[in-house]
Every structure is written in C-alpha cells, then in structure tokens.
PADOZA-313522 format. One line per 5 residues: number of its first residue (from 1); their letters; for each residue y negated, z, x of N, C-alpha, C. Coordinates in steps of 0.001 Angstrom, whole numbers, plus 500000, padded with zeros to 6 digits. Atoms other than C-alpha are relative to their C-alpha. Example, Ala and Ser with C-alpha at 12.3 -4.5 7.8 and 13.67 -1.06 7.14 Angstrom:
1) AS) 501190/500000/500890/504500/507800/512300/498800/500000/500900; 501190/499940/499180/501060/507140/513670/498910/500730/499230
This chain:
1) XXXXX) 500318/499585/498643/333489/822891/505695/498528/500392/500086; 501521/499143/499448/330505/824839/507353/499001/498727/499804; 500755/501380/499656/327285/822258/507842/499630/499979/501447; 500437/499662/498762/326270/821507/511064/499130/500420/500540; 500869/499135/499577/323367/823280/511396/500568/501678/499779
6) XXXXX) 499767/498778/500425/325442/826323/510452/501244/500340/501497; 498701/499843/498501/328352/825838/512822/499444/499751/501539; 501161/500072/498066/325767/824746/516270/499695/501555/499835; 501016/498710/500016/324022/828436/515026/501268/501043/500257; 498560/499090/500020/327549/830129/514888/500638/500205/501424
11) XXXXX) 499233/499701/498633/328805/828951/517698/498968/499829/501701; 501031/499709/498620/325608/829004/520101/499905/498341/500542; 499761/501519/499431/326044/825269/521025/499193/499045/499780; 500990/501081/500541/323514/822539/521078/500609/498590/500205; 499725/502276/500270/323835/818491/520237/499684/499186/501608
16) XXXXX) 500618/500821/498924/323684/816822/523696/499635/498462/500008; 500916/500735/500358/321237/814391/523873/500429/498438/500914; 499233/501093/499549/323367/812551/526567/500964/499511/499218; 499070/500589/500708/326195/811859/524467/499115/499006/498379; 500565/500524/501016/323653/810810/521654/500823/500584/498523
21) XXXXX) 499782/499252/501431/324913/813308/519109/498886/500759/499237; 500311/499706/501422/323805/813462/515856/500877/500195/498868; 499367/499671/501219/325860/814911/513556/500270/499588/498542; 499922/500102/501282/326743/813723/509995/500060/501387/498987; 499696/498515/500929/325774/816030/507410/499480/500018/498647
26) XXXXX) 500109/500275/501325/325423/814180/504526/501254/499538/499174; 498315/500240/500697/329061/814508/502429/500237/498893/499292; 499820/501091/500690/328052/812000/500298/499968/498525/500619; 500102/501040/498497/327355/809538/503265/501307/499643/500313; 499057/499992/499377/330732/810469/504603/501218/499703/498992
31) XXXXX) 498771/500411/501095/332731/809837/501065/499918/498438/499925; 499916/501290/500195/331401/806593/501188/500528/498899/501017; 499201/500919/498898/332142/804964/504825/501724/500423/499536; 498443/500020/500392/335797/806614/503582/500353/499373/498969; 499515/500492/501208/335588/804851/500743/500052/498052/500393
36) XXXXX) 500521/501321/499368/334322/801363/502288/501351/499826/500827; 499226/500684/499486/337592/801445/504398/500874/499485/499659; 498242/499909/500954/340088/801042/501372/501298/500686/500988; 498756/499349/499243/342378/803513/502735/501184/500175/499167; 498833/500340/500482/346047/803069/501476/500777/501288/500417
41) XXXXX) 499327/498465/498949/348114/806741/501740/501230/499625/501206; 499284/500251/498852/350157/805176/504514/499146/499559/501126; 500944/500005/498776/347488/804243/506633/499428/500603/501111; 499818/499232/498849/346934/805356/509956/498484/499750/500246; 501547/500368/500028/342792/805857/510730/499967/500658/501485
46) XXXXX) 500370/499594/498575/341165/805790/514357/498527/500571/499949; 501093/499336/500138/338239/807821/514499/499211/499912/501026; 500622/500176/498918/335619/807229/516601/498756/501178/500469; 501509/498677/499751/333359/810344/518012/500202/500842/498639; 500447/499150/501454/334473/813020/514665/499211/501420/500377
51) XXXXX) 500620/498609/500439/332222/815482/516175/499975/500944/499568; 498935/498371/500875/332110/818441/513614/500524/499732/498784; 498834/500352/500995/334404/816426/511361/499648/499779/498231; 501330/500520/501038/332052/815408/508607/501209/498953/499262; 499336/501418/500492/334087/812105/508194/501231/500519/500054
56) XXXXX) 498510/499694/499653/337078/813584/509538/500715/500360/498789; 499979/499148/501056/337471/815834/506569/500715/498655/498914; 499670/500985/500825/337549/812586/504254/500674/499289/500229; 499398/501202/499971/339265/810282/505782/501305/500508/500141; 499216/499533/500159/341893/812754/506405/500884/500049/498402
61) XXXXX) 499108/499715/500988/342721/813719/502850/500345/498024/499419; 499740/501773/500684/342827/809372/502261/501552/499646/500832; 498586/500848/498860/345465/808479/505094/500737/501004/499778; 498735/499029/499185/348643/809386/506230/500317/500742/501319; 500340/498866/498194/347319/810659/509781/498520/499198/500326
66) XXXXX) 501375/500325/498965/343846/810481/511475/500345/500266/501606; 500109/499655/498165/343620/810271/515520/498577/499891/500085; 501921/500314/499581/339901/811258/516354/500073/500287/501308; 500251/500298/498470/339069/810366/519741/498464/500503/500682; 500966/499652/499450/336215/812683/521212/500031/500671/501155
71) XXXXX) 500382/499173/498447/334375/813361/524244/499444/500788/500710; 500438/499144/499872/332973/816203/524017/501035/501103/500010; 498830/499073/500191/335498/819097/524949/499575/500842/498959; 500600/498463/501295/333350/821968/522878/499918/499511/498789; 499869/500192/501757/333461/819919/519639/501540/499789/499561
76) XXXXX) 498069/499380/500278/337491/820153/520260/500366/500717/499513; 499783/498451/500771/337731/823579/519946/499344/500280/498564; 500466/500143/501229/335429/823503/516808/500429/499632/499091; 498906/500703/501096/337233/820597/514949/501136/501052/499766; 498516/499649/500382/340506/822004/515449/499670/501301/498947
81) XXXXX) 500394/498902/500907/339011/825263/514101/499574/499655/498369; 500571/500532/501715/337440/823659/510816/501129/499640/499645; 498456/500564/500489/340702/821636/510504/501314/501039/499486; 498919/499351/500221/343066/824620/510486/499137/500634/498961; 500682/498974/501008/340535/826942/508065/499783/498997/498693
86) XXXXX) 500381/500844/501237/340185/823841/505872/501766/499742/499272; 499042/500806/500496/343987/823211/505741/500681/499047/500397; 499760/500974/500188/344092/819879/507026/501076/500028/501463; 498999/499932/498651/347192/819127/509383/500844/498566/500311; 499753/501943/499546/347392/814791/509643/498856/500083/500478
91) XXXXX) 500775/500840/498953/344924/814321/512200/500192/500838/501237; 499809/499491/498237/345225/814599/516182/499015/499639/500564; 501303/499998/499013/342480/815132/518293/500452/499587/501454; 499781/500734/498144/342446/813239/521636/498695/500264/500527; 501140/499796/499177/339970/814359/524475/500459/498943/500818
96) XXXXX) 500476/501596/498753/338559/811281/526389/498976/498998/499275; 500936/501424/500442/336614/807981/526299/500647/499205/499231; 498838/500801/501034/337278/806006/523346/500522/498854/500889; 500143/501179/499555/336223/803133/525578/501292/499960/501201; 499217/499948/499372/339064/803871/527533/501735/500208/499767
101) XXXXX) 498593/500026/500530/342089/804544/525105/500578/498865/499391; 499103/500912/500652/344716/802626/524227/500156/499745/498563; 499872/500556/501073/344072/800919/521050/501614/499684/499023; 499144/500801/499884/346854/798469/521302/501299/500966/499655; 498702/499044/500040/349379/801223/522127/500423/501126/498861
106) XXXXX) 500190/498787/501126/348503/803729/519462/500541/499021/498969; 499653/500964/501213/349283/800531/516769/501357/499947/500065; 498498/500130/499605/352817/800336/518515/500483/501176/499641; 499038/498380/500354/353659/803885/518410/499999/500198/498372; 500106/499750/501217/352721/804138/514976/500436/498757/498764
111) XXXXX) 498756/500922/500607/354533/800812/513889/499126/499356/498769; 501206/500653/500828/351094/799353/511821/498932/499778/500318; 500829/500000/499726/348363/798319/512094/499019/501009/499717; 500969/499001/500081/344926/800442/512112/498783/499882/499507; 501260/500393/499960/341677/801193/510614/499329/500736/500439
116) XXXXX) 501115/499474/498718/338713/802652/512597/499060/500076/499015; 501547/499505/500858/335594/804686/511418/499468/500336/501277; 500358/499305/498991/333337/806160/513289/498631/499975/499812; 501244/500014/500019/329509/807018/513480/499617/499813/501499; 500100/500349/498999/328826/805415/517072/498503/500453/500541
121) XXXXX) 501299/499801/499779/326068/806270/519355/499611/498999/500157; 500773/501632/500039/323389/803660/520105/500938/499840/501835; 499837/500519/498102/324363/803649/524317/501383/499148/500149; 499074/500699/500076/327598/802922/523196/500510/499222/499315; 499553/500669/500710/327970/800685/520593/500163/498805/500288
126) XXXXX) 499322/501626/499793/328304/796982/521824/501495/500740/500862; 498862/499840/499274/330593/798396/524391/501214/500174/499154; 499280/499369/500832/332713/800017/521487/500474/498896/498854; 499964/500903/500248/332065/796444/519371/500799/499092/500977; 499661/500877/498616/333422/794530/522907/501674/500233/499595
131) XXXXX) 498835/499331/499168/336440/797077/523197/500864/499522/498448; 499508/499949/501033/337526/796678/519252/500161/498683/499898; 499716/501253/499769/337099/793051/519420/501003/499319/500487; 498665/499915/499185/339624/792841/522009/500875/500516/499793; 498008/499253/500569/342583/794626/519993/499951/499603/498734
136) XXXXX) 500020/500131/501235/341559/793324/516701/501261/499319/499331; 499072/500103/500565/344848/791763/516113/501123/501256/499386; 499375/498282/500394/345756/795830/515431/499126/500974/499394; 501373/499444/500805/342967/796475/513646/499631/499202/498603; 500037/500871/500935/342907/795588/509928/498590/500019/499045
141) XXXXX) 501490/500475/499629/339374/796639/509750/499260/501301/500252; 500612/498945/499500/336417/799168/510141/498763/500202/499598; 500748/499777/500992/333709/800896/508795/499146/501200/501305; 500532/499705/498430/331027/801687/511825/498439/500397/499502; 500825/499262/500337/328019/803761/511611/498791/499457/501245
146) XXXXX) 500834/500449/498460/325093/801877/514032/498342/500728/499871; 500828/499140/500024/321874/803215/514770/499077/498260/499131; 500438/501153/500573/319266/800471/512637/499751/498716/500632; 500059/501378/499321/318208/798087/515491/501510/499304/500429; 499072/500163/499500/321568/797547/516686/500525/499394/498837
151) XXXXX) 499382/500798/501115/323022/796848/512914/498965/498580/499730; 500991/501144/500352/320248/794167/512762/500513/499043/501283; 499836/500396/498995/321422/792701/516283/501575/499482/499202; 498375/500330/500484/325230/792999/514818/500127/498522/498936; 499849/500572/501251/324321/791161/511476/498937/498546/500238
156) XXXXX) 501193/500941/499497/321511/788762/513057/500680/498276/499932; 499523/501056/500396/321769/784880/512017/499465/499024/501098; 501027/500689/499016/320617/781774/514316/498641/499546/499642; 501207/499739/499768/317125/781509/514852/498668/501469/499515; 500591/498659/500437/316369/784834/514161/499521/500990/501561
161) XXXXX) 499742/499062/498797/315077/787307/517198/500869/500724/500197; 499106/499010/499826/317667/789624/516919/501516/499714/500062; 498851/500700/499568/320078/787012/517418/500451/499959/501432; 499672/499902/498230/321944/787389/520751/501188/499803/500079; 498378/500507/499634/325133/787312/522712/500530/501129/499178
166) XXXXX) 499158/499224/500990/326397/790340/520377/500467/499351/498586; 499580/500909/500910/325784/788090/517306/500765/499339/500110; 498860/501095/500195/327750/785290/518297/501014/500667/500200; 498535/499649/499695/330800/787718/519729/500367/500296/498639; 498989/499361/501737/331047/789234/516096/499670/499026/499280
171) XXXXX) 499517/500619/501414/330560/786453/514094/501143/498960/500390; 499166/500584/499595/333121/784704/516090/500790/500188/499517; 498660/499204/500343/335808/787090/515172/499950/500698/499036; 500503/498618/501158/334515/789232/512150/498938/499623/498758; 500910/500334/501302/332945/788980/508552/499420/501344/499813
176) XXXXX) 500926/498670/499987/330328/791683/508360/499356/500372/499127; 500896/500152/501487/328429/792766/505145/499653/501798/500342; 501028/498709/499557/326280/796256/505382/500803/500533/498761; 499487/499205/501544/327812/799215/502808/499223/501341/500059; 500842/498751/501250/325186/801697/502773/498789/499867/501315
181) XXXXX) 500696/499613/498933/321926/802293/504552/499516/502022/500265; 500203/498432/500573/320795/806176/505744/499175/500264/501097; 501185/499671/499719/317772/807845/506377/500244/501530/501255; 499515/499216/498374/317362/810188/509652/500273/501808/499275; 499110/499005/500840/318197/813050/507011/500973/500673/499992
186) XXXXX) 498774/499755/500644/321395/812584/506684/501185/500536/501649; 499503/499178/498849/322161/813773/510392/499109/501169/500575; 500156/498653/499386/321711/817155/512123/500168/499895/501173; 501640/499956/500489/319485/817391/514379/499763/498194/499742; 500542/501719/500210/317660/814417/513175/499454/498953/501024
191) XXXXX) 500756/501144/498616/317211/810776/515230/498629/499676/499222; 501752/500876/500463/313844/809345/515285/500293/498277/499165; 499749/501221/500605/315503/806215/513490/500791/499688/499229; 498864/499938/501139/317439/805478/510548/501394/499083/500592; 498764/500744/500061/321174/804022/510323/500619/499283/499138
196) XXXXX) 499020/500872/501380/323349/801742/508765/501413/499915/500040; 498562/500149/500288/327017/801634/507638/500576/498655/500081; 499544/501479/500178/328501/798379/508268/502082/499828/500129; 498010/500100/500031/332270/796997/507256/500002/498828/500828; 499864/500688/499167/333832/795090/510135/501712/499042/500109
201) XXXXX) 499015/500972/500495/336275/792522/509264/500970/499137/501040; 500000/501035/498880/337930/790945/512185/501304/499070/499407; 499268/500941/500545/339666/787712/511385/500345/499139/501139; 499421/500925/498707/341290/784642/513252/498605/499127/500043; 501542/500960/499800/337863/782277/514559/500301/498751/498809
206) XXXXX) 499706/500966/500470/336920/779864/512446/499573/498306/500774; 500082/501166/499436/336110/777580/515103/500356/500617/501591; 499872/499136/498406/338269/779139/518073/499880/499006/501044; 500322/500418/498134/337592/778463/521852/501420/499856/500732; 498954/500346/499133/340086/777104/524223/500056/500902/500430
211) XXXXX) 499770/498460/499283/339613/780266/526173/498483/500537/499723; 501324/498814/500553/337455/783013/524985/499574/500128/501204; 500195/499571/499523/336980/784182/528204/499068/499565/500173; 501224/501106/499828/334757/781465/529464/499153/499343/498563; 500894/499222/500996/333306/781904/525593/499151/500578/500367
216) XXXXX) 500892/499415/499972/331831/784171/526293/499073/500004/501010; 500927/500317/498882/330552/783464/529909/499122/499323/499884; 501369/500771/500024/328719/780529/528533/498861/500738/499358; 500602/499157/500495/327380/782422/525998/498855/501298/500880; 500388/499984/498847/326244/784734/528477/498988/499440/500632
221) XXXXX) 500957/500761/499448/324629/782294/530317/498925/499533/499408; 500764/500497/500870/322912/780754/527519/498715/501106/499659; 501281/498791/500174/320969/784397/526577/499394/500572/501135; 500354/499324/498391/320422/785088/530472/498368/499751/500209; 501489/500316/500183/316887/783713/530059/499609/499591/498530
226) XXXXX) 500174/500645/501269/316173/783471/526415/498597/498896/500056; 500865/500473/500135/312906/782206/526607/499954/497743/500862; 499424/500861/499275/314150/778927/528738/500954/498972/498720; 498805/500838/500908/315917/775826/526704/501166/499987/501190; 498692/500015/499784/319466/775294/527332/499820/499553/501671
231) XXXXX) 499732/500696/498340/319342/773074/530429/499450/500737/500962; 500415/499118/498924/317465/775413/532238/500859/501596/499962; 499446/498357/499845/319074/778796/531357/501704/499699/500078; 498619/500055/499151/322491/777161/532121/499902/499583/501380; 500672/500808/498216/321015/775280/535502/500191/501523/500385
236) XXXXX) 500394/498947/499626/319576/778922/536338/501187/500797/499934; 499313/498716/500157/322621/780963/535711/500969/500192/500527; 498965/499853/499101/326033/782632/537017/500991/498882/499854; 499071/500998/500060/327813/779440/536026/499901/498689/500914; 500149/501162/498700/326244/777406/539177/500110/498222/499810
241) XXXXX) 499683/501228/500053/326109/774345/537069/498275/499139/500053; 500866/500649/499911/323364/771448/538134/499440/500004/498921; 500676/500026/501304/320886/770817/535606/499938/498707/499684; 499729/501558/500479/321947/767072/535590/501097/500434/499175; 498708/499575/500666/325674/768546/534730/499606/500787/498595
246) XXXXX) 500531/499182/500782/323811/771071/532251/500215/498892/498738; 500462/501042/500518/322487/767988/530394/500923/499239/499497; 498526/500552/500599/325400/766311/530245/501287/500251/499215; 499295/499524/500748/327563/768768/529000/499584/500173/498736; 500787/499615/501023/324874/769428/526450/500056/498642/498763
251) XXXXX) 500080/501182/500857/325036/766103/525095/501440/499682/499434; 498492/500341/500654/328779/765762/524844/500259/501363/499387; 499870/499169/500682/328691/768865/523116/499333/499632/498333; 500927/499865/500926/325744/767489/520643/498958/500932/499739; 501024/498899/499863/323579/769835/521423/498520/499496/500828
256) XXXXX) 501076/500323/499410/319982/769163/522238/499740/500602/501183; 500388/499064/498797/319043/770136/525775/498634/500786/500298; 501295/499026/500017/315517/771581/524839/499687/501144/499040; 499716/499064/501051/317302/773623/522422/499654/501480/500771; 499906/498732/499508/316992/777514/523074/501422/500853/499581
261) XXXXX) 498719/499188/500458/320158/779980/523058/500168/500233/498267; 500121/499519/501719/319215/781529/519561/499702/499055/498904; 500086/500431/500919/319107/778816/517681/501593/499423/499679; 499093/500980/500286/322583/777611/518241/501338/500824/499162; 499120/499749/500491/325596/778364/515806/500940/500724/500984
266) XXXXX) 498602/499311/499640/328995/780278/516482/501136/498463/500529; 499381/500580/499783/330538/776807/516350/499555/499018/501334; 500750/501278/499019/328056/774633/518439/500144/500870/501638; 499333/499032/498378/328752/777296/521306/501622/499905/500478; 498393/500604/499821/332347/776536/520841/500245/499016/500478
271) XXXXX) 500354/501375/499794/331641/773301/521396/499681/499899/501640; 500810/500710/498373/329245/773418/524823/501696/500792/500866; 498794/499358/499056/332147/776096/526007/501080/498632/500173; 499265/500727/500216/335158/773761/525171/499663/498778/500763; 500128/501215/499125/333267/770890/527139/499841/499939/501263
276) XXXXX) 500475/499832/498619/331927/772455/529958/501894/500696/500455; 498686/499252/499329/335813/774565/530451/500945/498714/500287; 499326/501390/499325/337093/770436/530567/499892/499656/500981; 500716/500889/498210/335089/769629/533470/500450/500561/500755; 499431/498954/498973/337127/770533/536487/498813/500637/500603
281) XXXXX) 500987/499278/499146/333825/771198/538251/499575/501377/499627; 500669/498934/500337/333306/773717/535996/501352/501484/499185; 498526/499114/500207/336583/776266/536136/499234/501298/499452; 499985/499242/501130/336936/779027/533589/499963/501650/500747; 500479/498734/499615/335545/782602/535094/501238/500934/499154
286) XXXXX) 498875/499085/500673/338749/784969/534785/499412/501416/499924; 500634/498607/499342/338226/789085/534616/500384/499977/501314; 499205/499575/498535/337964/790599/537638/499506/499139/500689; 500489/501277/498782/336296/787124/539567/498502/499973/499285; 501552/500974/499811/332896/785611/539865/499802/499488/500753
291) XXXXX) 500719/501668/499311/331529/782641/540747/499278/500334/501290; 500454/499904/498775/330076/782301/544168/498548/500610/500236; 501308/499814/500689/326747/782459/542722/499532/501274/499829; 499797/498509/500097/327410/785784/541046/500413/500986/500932; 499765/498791/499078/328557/787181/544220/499670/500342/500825
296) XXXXX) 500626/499998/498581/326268/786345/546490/498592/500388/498922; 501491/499469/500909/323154/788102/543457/500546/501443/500461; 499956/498627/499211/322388/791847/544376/500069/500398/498311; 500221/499535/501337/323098/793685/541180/498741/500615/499608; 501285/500051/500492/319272/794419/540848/499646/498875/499334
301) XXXXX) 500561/501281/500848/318844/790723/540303/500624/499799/498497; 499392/500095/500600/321459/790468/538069/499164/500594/498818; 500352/499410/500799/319946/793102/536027/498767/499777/499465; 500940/500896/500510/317019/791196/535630/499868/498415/499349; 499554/501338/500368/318393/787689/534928/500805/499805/498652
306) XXXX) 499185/500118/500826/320816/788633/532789/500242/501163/498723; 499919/498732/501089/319958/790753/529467/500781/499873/499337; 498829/499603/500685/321813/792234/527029/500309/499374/498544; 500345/500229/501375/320745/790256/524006/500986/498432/499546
C-alpha cells in the first residue's frame, strides 16, 4: 500500500488534530503489534482506529476476518479503496465510536472469542482501556499502541508516581508486558512524543472484589486527593464516609490510615473495598446513581476533587 504521506497528498486530506491522528507508517512497526497478537487463521481481530490501514493490511492477511472500527468517515472511503487495490476482502469497516460498539455482540455473532489491536489516541485511551475491560470475558487478548506517558501510567507499580486509579483497574484484570517501543518517526505527521506497544492480557482477578463496581468507587476515592493519606481522601470524598468510619474500615482492612492511595497494592484495595461494601452504612454505588454527596457537588467541583490518576 501507498504511505501516508503519499495518500493525505493524493487525496487532498489532512490528519485531524481533534481525533489525534497520527498515522502508522512504519511496516515494520505494524508486522510486529501483528505479530505480538499470536493470530491463529481462524481468528476474528477488532481493530481499533485502522486509519489508512497500516495495521489493517497485516493483521488481515493473519486472521480469518478483521472488523476495523473508525471514526473518521474520509478514512472510510480511503481504506476501502487500499483494501480493494491491495486485494484484501476479510475485513469490514464499521463507521462510529469504538467506545460505543458492541464488543460483546460482535463475539456472539461470530461464535469466538476476539482479539483487538489498535494504535489508540492519547484522549481516548483509558476510556478505550475502561470499555475493553468490561467485555474482557470476549476478549482473548490485545496488542494496544499508547502514546508514552499513558503506557507508563498503564504499566506503573505501587509507590511509583505514575501509579493511579488506571494502574490498579489493569492490574486487577490484566498481565501487561511492553512489546516494542517507537520513536515519533514511525507516524505521519509526526507527535511531539514517542509510543509504546503494549500486550494486554485480561485474566480472571487474582484477588477479586465482591463487587467491582464499588471497586472501583473506592479506588476512586482513594486517588481523589492523592496528596492526602487514606483517612482523609476517603473522609473528603463521594463516598460520604466519616473519618472515624474511614479509620475503621482502614484498620479492618490492615491498612494503615496515614497511608497514601499510591502506595497500596491491587489486593490491599480489595480488601478496604470488600470491608467498607460490608458495612451497611456504606451501600455499594450502582451505574447510573450517586451518593447524596455526589449530587449535591457542581460538576466544576467535581472536576477539581476528583482527578484522573
């Protein structure tokens, strides 16, 4: 296929800067995330953002069908065009938000499970981490393209800065190991920051939660003020619990209460969750609800109380 500085010049079209496209346009880049997914010729691959089909190309001739899921209409017409001049006729292009298709359902229709590539932008990648998380029982694994701070956030251990509420969701559910790093080169036009390839493993917990849901709320709560030990950044947060109750849960958890969020394990969070979701006082935040607390904060505050880390 064309490169992408050849096919934007061809077809008059520039990289929008909202979607955070950057192009892959290093082949050898793109043989390798296809190679990192062990693809089996019956395998069915979900594609995440194939742009001008860089990856597409490869992962195609590996499987038995690709579905690439992009949201850009004008790199539709393009793909399909490269795709038919190249030959290739197992993959289906879907226009829309990945963050919005049916995972789940695509695994049913197709009667197997799935694996997922994709070179993600930065705006969207936890969201896209969140959304995959949540179907991973149809997902046998994945091979994800992050921008560098973000793979350092993904892969981040406890007491590290770059440890946050993303760390604990994926090491909850997922064994993660890095399979290539790449220099701002290897996309068209070039980001101001390099990337990394990471394989995404999702497995059963090895220390699961009575209910994830409220998992993750504590969690949550816990990074809502990092700088704050425990008893205060749960006191302080949307979970409306006293900072005597804080304390207490903290202890029947084993957890020090002058601890800080980032220092505490995948399991020891299992733990404060699992004690605090016992206490009737302290009922389990469903989707769709919030606490009294949370509903009486103006989403300005919110957006100050409660970062993303």
């Amino acid at each position: 296929m064309s490169s992408p500085r050849e096919i934007l010049r061809r077809t008059d079209i520039r990289a929008k800067k909202s979607l955070g496209q950057h192009f892959l346009s290093d082949p050898g880049l793109a043989e390798k995330i296809a190679a990192a997914l062990d693809i089996e010729p019956d395998d069915i691959v979900l594609e995440i953002g194939p742009g001008l089909g860089a990856l597409t190309f490869c992962l195609a001739r590996k499987a038995a069908g690709v579905w690439a899921v992009e949201k850009d209409r004008r790199m539709m017409g393009i793909l399909k065009a490269e795709l038919g001049a190249g030959g290739v006729d197992n993959v289906r292009l879907v226009e829309g938000d990945f963050l919005k298709f049916d995972i789940s359902g695509l695994s049913a229709a197709e009667g197997r499970s799935l694996k997922v590539a994709g070179n993600l932008p930065y705006n969207i990648s936890s969201q896209v981490l969140a959304r995959l998380a949540e179907s991973r029982q149809v997902i046998s694994g994945a091979v994800l393209m992050f921008q560098k701070e973000l793979a350092r956030r993904v892969m981040a251990k406890p007491g590290t800065k770059d440890y946050g509420r993303l760390s604990v969701a994926l090491a909850y559910c997922a064994d993660i190991r890095r399979v290539a790093r790449a220099g701002s080169k290897s996309f068209f036009p070039r980001p101001k920051v390099d990337s990394e390839v990471l394989r995404v493993d999702f497995k059963t917990p090895d220390f699961p939660a009575r209910d994830e849901i409220f998992f993750k709320s504590v969690v949550k709560a816990a990074f809502s003020s990092r700088r704050k030990t425990l008893k205060n950044a749960l006191a302080g947060s949307h979970l409306s619990i006293e900072a005597a109750g804080a304390i207490q849960a903290l202890g029947r958890a084993g957890v020090d209460p002058v601890r800080r969020a980032e220092t505490l394990s995948v399991e020891e969070f299992v733990r404060l969750a699992d004690v605090l979701n016992d206490a009737a006082e302290y009922p389990a935040p469903r989707t769709g609800e919030r606490t009294q607390k949370e509903a009486s904060q103006s989403p300005r505050k919110n957006r100050r109380r409660h970062g993303d880390r």
